[in-house]
N, C-alpha and C positions, 0 to 999 in steps of 0.2 A: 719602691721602684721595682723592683722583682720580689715571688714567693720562691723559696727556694726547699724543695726536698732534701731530705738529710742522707745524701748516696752514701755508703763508704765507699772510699775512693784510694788509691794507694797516694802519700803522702809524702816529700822525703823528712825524714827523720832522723835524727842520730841513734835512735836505739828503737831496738821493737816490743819497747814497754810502753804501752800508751800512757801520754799523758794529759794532766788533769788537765778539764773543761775548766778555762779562764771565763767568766765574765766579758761580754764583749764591750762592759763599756758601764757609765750609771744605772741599776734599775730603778727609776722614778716611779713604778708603780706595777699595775696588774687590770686586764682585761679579760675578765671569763676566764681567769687564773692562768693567764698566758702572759708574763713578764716582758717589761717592756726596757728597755736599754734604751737608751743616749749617750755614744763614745764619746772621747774627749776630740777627735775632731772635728768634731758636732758641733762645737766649741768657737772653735780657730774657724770654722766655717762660717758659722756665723757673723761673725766680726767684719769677712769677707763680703760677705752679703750686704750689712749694714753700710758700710763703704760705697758700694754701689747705689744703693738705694739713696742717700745721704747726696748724691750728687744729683742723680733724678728728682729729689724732690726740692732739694733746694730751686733747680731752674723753672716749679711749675707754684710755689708759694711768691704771694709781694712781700720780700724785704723778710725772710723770715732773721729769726734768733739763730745762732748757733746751739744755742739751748730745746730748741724746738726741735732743728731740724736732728739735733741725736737721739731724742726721742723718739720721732716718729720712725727714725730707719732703724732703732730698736726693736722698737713693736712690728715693723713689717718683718724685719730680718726673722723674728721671734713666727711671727704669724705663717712663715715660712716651713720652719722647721715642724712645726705644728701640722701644717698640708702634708708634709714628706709622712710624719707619725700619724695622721690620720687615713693615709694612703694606705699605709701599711696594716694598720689597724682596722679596713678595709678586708683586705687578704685575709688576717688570721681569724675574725669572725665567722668568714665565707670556709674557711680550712676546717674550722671549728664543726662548725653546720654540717659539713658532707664526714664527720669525724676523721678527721686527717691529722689530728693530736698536734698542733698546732706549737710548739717549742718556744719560741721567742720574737720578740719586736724590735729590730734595732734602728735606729738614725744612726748613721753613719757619713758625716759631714754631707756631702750632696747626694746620697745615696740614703734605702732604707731595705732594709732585709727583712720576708718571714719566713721563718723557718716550721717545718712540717715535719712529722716522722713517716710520713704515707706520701703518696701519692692520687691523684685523682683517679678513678678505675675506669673515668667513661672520656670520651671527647666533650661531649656538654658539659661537665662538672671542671674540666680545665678550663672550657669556654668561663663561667663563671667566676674560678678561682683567680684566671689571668685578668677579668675585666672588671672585676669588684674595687681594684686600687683606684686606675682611673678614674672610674664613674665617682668615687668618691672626691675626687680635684674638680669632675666634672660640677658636683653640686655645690662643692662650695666655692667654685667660679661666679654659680648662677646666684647662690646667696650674695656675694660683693656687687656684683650690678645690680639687684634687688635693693640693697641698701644703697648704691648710690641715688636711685631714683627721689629719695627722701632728700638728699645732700647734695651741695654742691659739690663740682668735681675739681673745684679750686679753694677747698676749705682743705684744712689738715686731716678731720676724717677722711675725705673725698678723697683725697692723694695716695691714705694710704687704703682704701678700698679699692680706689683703681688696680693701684700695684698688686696687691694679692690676689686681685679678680684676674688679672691679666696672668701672673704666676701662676694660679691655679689652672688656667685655661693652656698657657704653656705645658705644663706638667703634664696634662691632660694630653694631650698631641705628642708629646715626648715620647710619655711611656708606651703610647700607641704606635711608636714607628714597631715595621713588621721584623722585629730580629729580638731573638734571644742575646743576653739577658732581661731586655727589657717586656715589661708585660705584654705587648705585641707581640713579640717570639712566643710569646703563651699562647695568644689567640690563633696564632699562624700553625703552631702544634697543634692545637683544637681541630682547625680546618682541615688538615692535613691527613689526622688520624681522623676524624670522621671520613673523607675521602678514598681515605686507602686502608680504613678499617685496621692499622698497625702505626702504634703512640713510635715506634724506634723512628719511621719514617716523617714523624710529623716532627720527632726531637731534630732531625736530621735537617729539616727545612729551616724551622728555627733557629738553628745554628747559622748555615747558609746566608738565612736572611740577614742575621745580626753582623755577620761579614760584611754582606753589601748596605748596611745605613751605616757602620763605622767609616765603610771608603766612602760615601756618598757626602756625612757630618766631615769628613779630612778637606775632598773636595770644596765642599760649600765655605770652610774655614780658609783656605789658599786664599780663595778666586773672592774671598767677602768684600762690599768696597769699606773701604776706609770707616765711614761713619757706621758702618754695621747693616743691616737690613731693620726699617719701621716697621715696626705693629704699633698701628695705632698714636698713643703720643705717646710711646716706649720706643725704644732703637733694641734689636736681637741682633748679636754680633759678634766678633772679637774684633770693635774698631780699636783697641789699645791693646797692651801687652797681658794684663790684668784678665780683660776678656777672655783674649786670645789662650792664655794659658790654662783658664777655667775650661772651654770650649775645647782644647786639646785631651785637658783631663779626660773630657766626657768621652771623648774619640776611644781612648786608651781602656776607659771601664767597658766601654759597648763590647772594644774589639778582643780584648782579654778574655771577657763574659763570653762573646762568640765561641774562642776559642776552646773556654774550657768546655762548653755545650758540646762542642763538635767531639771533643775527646770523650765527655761523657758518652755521649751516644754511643761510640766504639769497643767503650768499655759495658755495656748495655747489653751488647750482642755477645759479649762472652758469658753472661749471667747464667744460661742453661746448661754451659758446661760446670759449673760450683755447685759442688755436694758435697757436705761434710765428710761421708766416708772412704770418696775418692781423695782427698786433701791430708789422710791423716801418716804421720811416720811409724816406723815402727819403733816400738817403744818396750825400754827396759825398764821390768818393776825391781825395786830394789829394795831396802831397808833401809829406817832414817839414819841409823845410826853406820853408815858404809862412807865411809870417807870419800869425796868430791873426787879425788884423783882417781881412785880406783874404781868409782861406778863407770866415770869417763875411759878409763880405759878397757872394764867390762865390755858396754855401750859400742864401742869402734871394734873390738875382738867378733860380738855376734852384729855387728851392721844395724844396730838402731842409734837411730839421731833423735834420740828424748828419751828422756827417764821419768816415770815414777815412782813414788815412797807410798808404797806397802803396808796398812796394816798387817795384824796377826794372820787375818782369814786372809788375806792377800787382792784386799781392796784397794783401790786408791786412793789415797787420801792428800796427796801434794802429787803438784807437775813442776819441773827442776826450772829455774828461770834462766831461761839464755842468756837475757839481758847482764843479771847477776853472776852468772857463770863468769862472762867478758871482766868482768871490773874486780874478779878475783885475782891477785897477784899467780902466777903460775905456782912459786915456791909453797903456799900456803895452802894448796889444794889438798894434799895428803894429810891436812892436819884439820881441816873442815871436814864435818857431815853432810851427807848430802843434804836434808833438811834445812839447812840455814841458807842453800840458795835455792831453796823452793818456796812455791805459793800453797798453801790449802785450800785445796777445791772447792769451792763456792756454789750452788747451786745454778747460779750463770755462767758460770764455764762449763757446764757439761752439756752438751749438743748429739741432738739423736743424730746418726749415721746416715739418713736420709732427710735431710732438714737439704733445702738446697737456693741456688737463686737469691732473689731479693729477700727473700724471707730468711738466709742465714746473712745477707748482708745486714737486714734488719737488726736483726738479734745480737750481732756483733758492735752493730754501734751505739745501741742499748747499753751494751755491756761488754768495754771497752776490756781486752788483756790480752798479754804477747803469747800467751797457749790455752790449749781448750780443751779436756776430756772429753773424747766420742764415745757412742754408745749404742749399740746395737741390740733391741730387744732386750733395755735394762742392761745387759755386760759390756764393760769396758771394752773396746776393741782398737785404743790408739787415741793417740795426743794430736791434736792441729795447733799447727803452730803457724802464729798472724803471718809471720811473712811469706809463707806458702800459699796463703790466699792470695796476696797482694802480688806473689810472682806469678800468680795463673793471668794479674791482668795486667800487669805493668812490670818485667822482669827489672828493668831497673831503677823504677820506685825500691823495689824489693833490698838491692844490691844500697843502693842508700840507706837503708834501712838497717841492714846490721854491718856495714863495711866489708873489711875482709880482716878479721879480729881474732887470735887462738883459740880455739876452746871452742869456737860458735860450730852449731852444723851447716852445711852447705846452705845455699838457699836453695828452694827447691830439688826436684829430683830431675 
Protein backbone atom coordinates (compact mmCIF):
# COMPACT_ATOMS: atom_id res chain seq x y z
CA UNK A 1 0.00 0.00 0.00
CA UNK A 2 2.73 2.52 0.70
CA UNK A 3 6.93 2.50 0.27
CA UNK A 4 8.17 3.92 3.01
CA UNK A 5 11.74 5.56 3.53
CA UNK A 6 13.44 4.71 6.69
CA UNK A 7 13.68 8.67 8.26
CA UNK A 8 14.87 8.66 11.88
CA UNK A 9 12.52 10.38 13.42
CA UNK A 10 12.43 11.30 17.37
CA UNK A 11 10.30 8.50 19.05
CA UNK A 12 8.89 8.51 22.45
CA UNK A 13 10.76 6.12 24.37
CA UNK A 14 11.41 5.18 27.89
CA UNK A 15 15.18 5.42 27.68
CA UNK A 16 17.63 6.61 25.09
CA UNK A 17 19.14 3.22 24.54
CA UNK A 18 17.94 2.16 21.38
CA UNK A 19 16.23 -0.78 21.13
CA UNK A 20 16.41 -3.90 19.19
CA UNK A 21 14.85 -4.28 15.65
CA UNK A 22 11.68 -6.81 16.35
CA UNK A 23 10.65 -8.64 13.36
CA UNK A 24 7.60 -7.14 12.10
CA UNK A 25 5.72 -10.21 11.84
CA UNK A 26 6.34 -13.99 9.92
CA UNK A 27 9.27 -14.02 7.39
CA UNK A 28 7.97 -16.48 4.67
CA UNK A 29 10.76 -15.92 2.52
CA UNK A 30 13.07 -13.51 0.30
CA UNK A 31 12.93 -11.36 -2.97
CA UNK A 32 16.31 -10.30 -4.45
CA UNK A 33 17.25 -10.90 -0.69
CA UNK A 34 14.78 -8.39 0.60
CA UNK A 35 12.76 -10.37 3.42
CA UNK A 36 9.43 -10.59 3.33
CA UNK A 37 7.10 -10.46 6.60
CA UNK A 38 3.31 -11.51 7.23
CA UNK A 39 2.27 -10.03 10.80
CA UNK A 40 -0.15 -11.91 12.72
CA UNK A 41 -2.75 -9.53 11.81
CA UNK A 42 -2.49 -10.58 8.49
CA UNK A 43 -4.05 -13.48 10.14
CA UNK A 44 -7.23 -12.19 12.05
CA UNK A 45 -7.43 -10.16 8.78
CA UNK A 46 -8.02 -12.49 6.79
CA UNK A 47 -10.63 -14.38 8.50
CA UNK A 48 -12.40 -11.00 8.04
CA UNK A 49 -12.13 -11.05 4.53
CA UNK A 50 -13.13 -14.59 4.13
CA UNK A 51 -16.41 -13.70 5.96
CA UNK A 52 -17.30 -11.30 3.51
CA UNK A 53 -16.50 -13.09 0.63
CA UNK A 54 -18.38 -16.14 1.98
CA UNK A 55 -21.61 -14.18 2.00
CA UNK A 56 -21.07 -12.66 -1.65
CA UNK A 57 -20.38 -15.79 -3.07
CA UNK A 58 -22.92 -17.77 -1.61
CA UNK A 59 -25.78 -15.30 -3.14
CA UNK A 60 -24.06 -15.64 -6.83
CA UNK A 61 -23.55 -19.93 -6.63
CA UNK A 62 -27.17 -22.48 -7.07
CA UNK A 63 -27.49 -24.10 -3.81
CA UNK A 64 -23.96 -24.12 -3.04
CA UNK A 65 -22.40 -26.54 0.09
CA UNK A 66 -21.25 -24.89 3.11
CA UNK A 67 -18.29 -26.96 2.30
CA UNK A 68 -17.66 -25.19 -0.88
CA UNK A 69 -18.57 -21.97 -0.08
CA UNK A 70 -15.52 -21.95 2.75
CA UNK A 71 -13.30 -22.95 0.40
CA UNK A 72 -13.57 -20.70 -2.12
CA UNK A 73 -13.77 -17.34 0.44
CA UNK A 74 -10.36 -19.16 1.55
CA UNK A 75 -8.84 -18.96 -1.47
CA UNK A 76 -10.13 -15.57 -2.48
CA UNK A 77 -9.49 -14.24 1.20
CA UNK A 78 -5.99 -15.94 0.51
CA UNK A 79 -5.74 -14.50 -3.21
CA UNK A 80 -6.10 -11.25 -1.42
CA UNK A 81 -3.39 -10.98 0.84
CA UNK A 82 -1.23 -12.24 -2.10
CA UNK A 83 -2.47 -8.84 -4.25
CA UNK A 84 -1.41 -6.67 -1.02
CA UNK A 85 2.29 -8.89 -1.15
CA UNK A 86 2.58 -8.60 -4.65
CA UNK A 87 1.71 -4.84 -4.54
CA UNK A 88 4.43 -4.54 -2.24
CA UNK A 89 6.72 -6.65 -3.84
CA UNK A 90 6.12 -4.26 -6.74
CA UNK A 91 7.73 -1.31 -4.83
CA UNK A 92 10.83 -3.16 -3.49
CA UNK A 93 11.89 -4.59 -6.89
CA UNK A 94 11.39 -0.90 -8.33
CA UNK A 95 13.42 0.40 -4.91
CA UNK A 96 15.86 -2.35 -5.60
CA UNK A 97 16.45 -1.05 -9.45
CA UNK A 98 17.06 2.78 -8.65
CA UNK A 99 19.28 1.05 -5.47
CA UNK A 100 17.36 2.39 -2.81
CA UNK A 101 18.50 -0.80 -0.54
CA UNK A 102 15.27 -1.90 -0.13
CA UNK A 103 14.90 -3.27 3.90
CA UNK A 104 11.72 -5.32 4.02
CA UNK A 105 8.14 -6.46 2.73
CA UNK A 106 5.38 -6.52 5.18
CA UNK A 107 1.40 -7.41 5.04
CA UNK A 108 0.26 -6.03 7.70
CA UNK A 109 -3.53 -7.14 7.94
CA UNK A 110 -5.19 -4.68 5.25
CA UNK A 111 -2.16 -2.72 4.74
CA UNK A 112 1.36 -3.58 3.29
CA UNK A 113 4.84 -1.74 3.95
CA UNK A 114 8.23 -1.29 1.85
CA UNK A 115 10.76 -0.18 3.60
CA UNK A 116 13.94 1.63 1.82
CA UNK A 117 17.11 3.10 3.40
CA UNK A 118 17.26 5.88 0.64
CA UNK A 119 15.11 7.80 -0.87
CA UNK A 120 14.38 8.53 -4.63
CA UNK A 121 16.88 11.48 -5.81
CA UNK A 122 14.77 12.67 -8.92
CA UNK A 123 10.74 13.35 -9.16
CA UNK A 124 10.61 10.61 -12.02
CA UNK A 125 12.12 7.84 -10.04
CA UNK A 126 9.37 8.62 -7.17
CA UNK A 127 7.07 8.78 -10.07
CA UNK A 128 7.96 5.05 -10.66
CA UNK A 129 8.77 3.98 -7.15
CA UNK A 130 4.93 5.30 -5.93
CA UNK A 131 3.19 3.76 -9.22
CA UNK A 132 4.92 0.33 -9.53
CA UNK A 133 2.50 -1.04 -6.43
CA UNK A 134 -0.58 -0.24 -8.29
CA UNK A 135 0.21 -1.16 -11.75
CA UNK A 136 0.95 -4.37 -10.14
CA UNK A 137 -3.11 -4.83 -8.88
CA UNK A 138 -3.57 -3.15 -12.02
CA UNK A 139 -2.20 -6.39 -13.90
CA UNK A 140 -3.34 -8.78 -12.04
CA UNK A 141 -7.03 -7.31 -12.29
CA UNK A 142 -6.55 -7.63 -16.19
CA UNK A 143 -5.13 -11.36 -15.70
CA UNK A 144 -8.86 -12.32 -13.64
CA UNK A 145 -10.96 -10.96 -16.53
CA UNK A 146 -8.62 -12.54 -18.94
CA UNK A 147 -9.41 -15.92 -17.13
CA UNK A 148 -12.83 -15.12 -16.85
CA UNK A 149 -13.33 -15.02 -20.65
CA UNK A 150 -12.55 -18.96 -20.61
CA UNK A 151 -15.18 -19.52 -17.51
CA UNK A 152 -18.33 -18.87 -16.54
CA UNK A 153 -18.89 -16.04 -14.30
CA UNK A 154 -21.50 -18.34 -12.30
CA UNK A 155 -19.07 -21.45 -11.80
CA UNK A 156 -16.94 -21.49 -8.52
CA UNK A 157 -13.84 -20.53 -10.47
CA UNK A 158 -15.76 -17.69 -12.16
CA UNK A 159 -16.93 -16.30 -8.72
CA UNK A 160 -13.79 -16.29 -7.21
CA UNK A 161 -12.07 -14.64 -10.42
CA UNK A 162 -14.63 -12.00 -10.52
CA UNK A 163 -13.93 -11.06 -6.72
CA UNK A 164 -10.13 -10.84 -6.98
CA UNK A 165 -10.43 -9.02 -10.47
CA UNK A 166 -12.73 -6.64 -9.05
CA UNK A 167 -10.32 -6.53 -5.64
CA UNK A 168 -7.44 -5.97 -7.57
CA UNK A 169 -8.95 -3.25 -9.59
CA UNK A 170 -10.37 -1.66 -6.24
CA UNK A 171 -6.83 -1.69 -4.86
CA UNK A 172 -5.73 -0.20 -7.95
CA UNK A 173 -7.99 3.08 -7.45
CA UNK A 174 -7.35 2.93 -3.66
CA UNK A 175 -3.89 3.36 -3.71
CA UNK A 176 -4.17 5.95 -6.47
CA UNK A 177 -6.46 8.38 -4.36
CA UNK A 178 -4.13 11.66 -4.47
CA UNK A 179 -2.90 11.68 -0.53
CA UNK A 180 -0.08 10.46 1.36
CA UNK A 181 0.26 7.53 2.73
CA UNK A 182 -1.04 6.04 0.09
CA UNK A 183 0.79 5.53 -3.35
CA UNK A 184 -0.91 8.52 -4.87
CA UNK A 185 0.57 10.80 -2.22
CA UNK A 186 3.78 9.50 -4.04
CA UNK A 187 2.63 10.39 -7.38
CA UNK A 188 1.26 13.89 -6.18
CA UNK A 189 4.97 14.32 -4.45
CA UNK A 190 6.42 13.35 -8.06
CA UNK A 191 4.24 16.07 -9.55
CA UNK A 192 4.73 18.50 -7.22
CA UNK A 193 8.68 18.33 -6.89
CA UNK A 194 8.94 18.17 -10.71
CA UNK A 195 6.81 21.41 -10.74
CA UNK A 196 8.54 23.32 -8.05
CA UNK A 197 11.81 21.61 -8.63
CA UNK A 198 11.75 21.08 -4.37
CA UNK A 199 10.75 17.17 -2.98
CA UNK A 200 10.04 19.28 0.82
CA UNK A 201 7.12 21.06 -1.19
CA UNK A 202 5.80 17.93 -3.03
CA UNK A 203 6.07 15.96 0.66
CA UNK A 204 4.07 18.98 1.80
CA UNK A 205 1.32 18.35 -0.97
CA UNK A 206 1.06 14.79 -0.25
CA UNK A 207 0.46 15.36 3.07
CA UNK A 208 -2.41 17.97 2.37
CA UNK A 209 -3.75 15.67 -0.01
CA UNK A 210 -3.90 12.64 2.13
CA UNK A 211 -5.94 15.10 4.64
CA UNK A 212 -8.40 15.81 2.17
CA UNK A 213 -9.33 11.75 0.87
CA UNK A 214 -9.31 10.81 4.70
CA UNK A 215 -12.26 13.84 5.10
CA UNK A 216 -13.66 12.99 1.61
CA UNK A 217 -13.40 8.43 2.62
CA UNK A 218 -15.41 9.99 6.50
CA UNK A 219 -17.72 11.90 4.18
CA UNK A 220 -18.58 9.36 1.69
CA UNK A 221 -18.84 6.56 4.79
CA UNK A 222 -21.69 9.10 6.83
CA UNK A 223 -23.70 10.03 3.79
CA UNK A 224 -23.29 5.96 2.31
CA UNK A 225 -26.98 4.49 1.68
CA UNK A 226 -27.60 1.62 3.46
CA UNK A 227 -26.91 -1.06 0.84
CA UNK A 228 -23.47 0.49 0.16
CA UNK A 229 -22.60 1.76 -3.35
CA UNK A 230 -22.50 -1.18 -6.64
CA UNK A 231 -19.57 -1.92 -8.66
CA UNK A 232 -20.70 -4.10 -10.65
CA UNK A 233 -22.49 -7.34 -9.03
CA UNK A 234 -20.12 -6.38 -5.95
CA UNK A 235 -21.87 -3.78 -3.39
CA UNK A 236 -18.56 -1.09 -1.97
CA UNK A 237 -19.73 0.31 1.27
CA UNK A 238 -20.14 0.19 4.91
CA UNK A 239 -23.93 -1.01 4.41
CA UNK A 240 -23.55 -3.03 8.12
CA UNK A 241 -21.40 -2.45 11.05
CA UNK A 242 -18.61 -4.95 9.95
CA UNK A 243 -18.27 -2.79 6.84
CA UNK A 244 -18.70 0.26 8.36
CA UNK A 245 -15.96 -0.44 10.88
CA UNK A 246 -13.44 -1.76 8.10
CA UNK A 247 -14.16 1.51 6.13
CA UNK A 248 -13.52 3.54 9.25
CA UNK A 249 -10.36 1.69 9.86
CA UNK A 250 -9.25 2.87 6.34
CA UNK A 251 -10.36 6.61 7.21
CA UNK A 252 -8.01 6.32 10.45
CA UNK A 253 -4.76 4.65 8.42
CA UNK A 254 -5.04 7.41 5.61
CA UNK A 255 -5.63 10.13 8.16
CA UNK A 256 -2.86 9.18 10.71
CA UNK A 257 -0.46 8.38 7.58
CA UNK A 258 -1.46 12.08 6.60
CA UNK A 259 -0.49 13.26 9.62
CA UNK A 260 2.64 11.82 10.19
CA UNK A 261 3.75 13.01 6.32
CA UNK A 262 2.87 16.42 7.32
CA UNK A 263 5.00 16.21 10.59
CA UNK A 264 7.69 14.59 8.49
CA UNK A 265 7.97 17.25 6.25
CA UNK A 266 8.55 19.72 9.12
CA UNK A 267 10.84 17.83 10.54
CA UNK A 268 12.73 17.71 6.86
CA UNK A 269 13.15 21.44 6.93
CA UNK A 270 15.29 21.25 10.12
CA UNK A 271 17.81 18.62 8.34
CA UNK A 272 20.29 21.40 7.25
CA UNK A 273 20.54 22.71 10.46
CA UNK A 274 22.08 18.73 11.90
CA UNK A 275 25.79 18.46 11.98
CA UNK A 276 27.60 16.28 14.05
CA UNK A 277 30.00 18.64 15.33
CA UNK A 278 27.47 21.32 16.11
CA UNK A 279 25.53 18.45 18.41
CA UNK A 280 28.46 17.31 20.42
CA UNK A 281 28.92 17.97 24.53
CA UNK A 282 31.51 18.59 26.09
CA UNK A 283 33.23 15.71 27.31
CA UNK A 284 35.27 14.36 30.18
CA UNK A 285 38.03 11.78 29.49
CA UNK A 286 38.76 9.82 32.43
CA UNK A 287 40.12 6.58 33.57
CA UNK A 288 38.18 3.07 33.70
CA UNK A 289 39.10 2.42 36.84
CA UNK A 290 37.61 6.09 38.52
CA UNK A 291 34.74 5.35 40.44
CA UNK A 292 31.09 6.38 38.69
CA UNK A 293 30.43 8.96 41.61
CA UNK A 294 33.35 10.81 41.28
CA UNK A 295 33.88 11.04 37.51
CA UNK A 296 30.11 12.42 37.98
CA UNK A 297 30.94 14.80 40.19
CA UNK A 298 34.46 15.53 38.18
CA UNK A 299 32.05 16.09 35.07
CA UNK A 300 29.46 18.87 36.83
CA UNK A 301 32.76 20.77 38.72
CA UNK A 302 34.26 21.50 34.88
CA UNK A 303 30.61 21.67 32.94
CA UNK A 304 30.82 18.50 30.80
CA UNK A 305 27.65 16.28 30.30
CA UNK A 306 29.63 13.03 29.07
CA UNK A 307 32.45 11.20 29.91
CA UNK A 308 35.03 9.06 28.41
CA UNK A 309 37.37 6.04 29.40
CA UNK A 310 40.73 6.81 28.48
CA UNK A 311 43.32 4.61 27.37
CA UNK A 312 47.05 4.90 28.44
CA UNK A 313 47.98 7.36 25.31
CA UNK A 314 44.62 9.10 26.40
CA UNK A 315 42.29 7.75 23.55
CA UNK A 316 38.98 6.82 23.75
CA UNK A 317 37.99 3.75 24.11
CA UNK A 318 34.30 3.75 25.91
CA UNK A 319 31.59 6.56 26.12
CA UNK A 320 29.67 6.42 29.76
CA UNK A 321 25.93 5.15 29.18
CA UNK A 322 23.22 7.56 30.21
CA UNK A 323 20.77 5.10 29.97
CA UNK A 324 22.99 2.78 32.50
CA UNK A 325 24.00 5.61 34.64
CA UNK A 326 19.78 6.16 35.35
CA UNK A 327 19.36 2.46 36.65
CA UNK A 328 22.46 2.71 38.84
CA UNK A 329 21.07 2.89 42.56
CA UNK A 330 22.66 6.48 43.77
CA UNK A 331 24.37 4.60 46.94
CA UNK A 332 26.46 2.31 44.68
CA UNK A 333 27.99 4.86 42.47
CA UNK A 334 31.24 5.35 44.53
CA UNK A 335 31.68 1.83 44.66
CA UNK A 336 31.45 1.25 40.62
CA UNK A 337 33.89 2.13 37.94
CA UNK A 338 33.27 4.08 35.46
CA UNK A 339 33.84 1.30 32.83
CA UNK A 340 30.80 -0.95 33.92
CA UNK A 341 28.37 1.74 32.86
CA UNK A 342 30.09 2.44 29.58
CA UNK A 343 30.01 1.07 26.04
CA UNK A 344 33.25 0.39 23.84
CA UNK A 345 33.49 2.36 20.96
CA UNK A 346 32.62 0.51 18.03
CA UNK A 347 33.60 1.62 14.80
CA UNK A 348 29.91 2.84 14.09
CA UNK A 349 29.73 5.14 16.72
CA UNK A 350 32.26 7.30 15.71
CA UNK A 351 31.00 10.10 13.39
CA UNK A 352 33.23 12.72 11.37
CA UNK A 353 32.48 16.27 12.81
CA UNK A 354 31.11 17.36 9.51
CA UNK A 355 28.95 14.26 8.56
CA UNK A 356 25.43 16.32 8.48
CA UNK A 357 21.64 16.22 7.26
CA UNK A 358 20.06 13.02 6.03
CA UNK A 359 23.32 11.40 5.69
CA UNK A 360 24.07 11.50 9.61
CA UNK A 361 20.30 10.67 10.06
CA UNK A 362 21.24 7.79 7.62
CA UNK A 363 24.10 6.67 9.60
CA UNK A 364 22.35 6.68 12.75
CA UNK A 365 19.63 4.43 11.79
CA UNK A 366 22.09 2.11 10.40
CA UNK A 367 23.61 1.97 13.54
CA UNK A 368 21.23 2.51 16.25
CA UNK A 369 23.14 3.85 20.09
CA UNK A 370 22.37 6.39 22.82
CA UNK A 371 26.01 8.19 22.12
CA UNK A 372 28.57 8.66 19.41
CA UNK A 373 32.27 9.70 19.34
CA UNK A 374 32.94 12.76 17.06
CA UNK A 375 35.81 13.35 15.35
CA UNK A 376 37.52 15.93 13.69
CA UNK A 377 40.36 15.20 11.31
CA UNK A 378 40.96 11.76 12.96
CA UNK A 379 41.02 13.47 16.84
CA UNK A 380 38.38 13.10 19.08
CA UNK A 381 36.60 16.33 19.65
CA UNK A 382 33.32 15.19 21.80
CA UNK A 383 30.49 12.75 22.40
CA UNK A 384 26.82 13.17 20.63
CA UNK A 385 24.51 12.04 22.53
CA UNK A 386 21.06 10.55 20.60
CA UNK A 387 18.81 12.61 22.42
CA UNK A 388 20.36 15.90 21.47
CA UNK A 389 19.76 15.12 17.98
CA UNK A 390 16.33 14.21 18.55
CA UNK A 391 15.87 17.54 20.73
CA UNK A 392 17.15 19.71 17.60
CA UNK A 393 13.78 18.21 16.01
CA UNK A 394 11.18 17.35 18.38
CA UNK A 395 12.19 18.87 22.02
CA UNK A 396 9.63 16.82 23.54
CA UNK A 397 10.15 13.57 21.89
CA UNK A 398 13.58 14.32 23.55
CA UNK A 399 12.12 15.13 27.07
CA UNK A 400 10.15 11.39 26.77
CA UNK A 401 13.05 10.09 26.04
CA UNK A 402 15.21 10.27 29.06
CA UNK A 403 12.28 11.65 31.67
CA UNK A 404 13.61 13.79 34.37
CA UNK A 405 15.81 10.96 36.08
CA UNK A 406 19.19 11.81 38.74
CA UNK A 407 22.31 11.35 37.38
CA UNK A 408 21.03 11.96 33.57
CA UNK A 409 22.32 15.38 31.74
CA UNK A 410 20.11 17.85 30.68
CA UNK A 411 18.55 17.47 27.39
CA UNK A 412 19.86 19.52 25.12
CA UNK A 413 21.63 22.90 25.72
Amino acid sequence: MADQPNATGPNAQASSTPPAQRPPGFRIGRVRGVPIYVSPLAVVFAVLVATIYADRQRSRLVDPSDALILLLAVITAVGFLVSILLHEIGHAVVAEQFKLRARSVTVHGFAGFTQHEKEPQTAGRQFLLSFSGPFVNGVLAGLCYLGLLGVSSDSSTGVVLLDLGVTNLLLFGFNLLPGLPLDGGGVVVAAVWRITGDRLHGLRGGAYGGLGVAGALAIAIVYAPEDGYPIGSLTLGPGNGLYRFYSLALVGFVGFGAYQSLRAAGLREKLPELRAGRLIRKTLPVDGSVPLAEALRHAQQVGATAVSVVDATGNPIMIMNGASVDAMPEHRRPWVGISEVSRTIEPSMILDADLTGEELLNHIQRHPASEYLVTQNGRPVGVLVMVDLVARLDRNAARRMVGRTPGRPPVGR
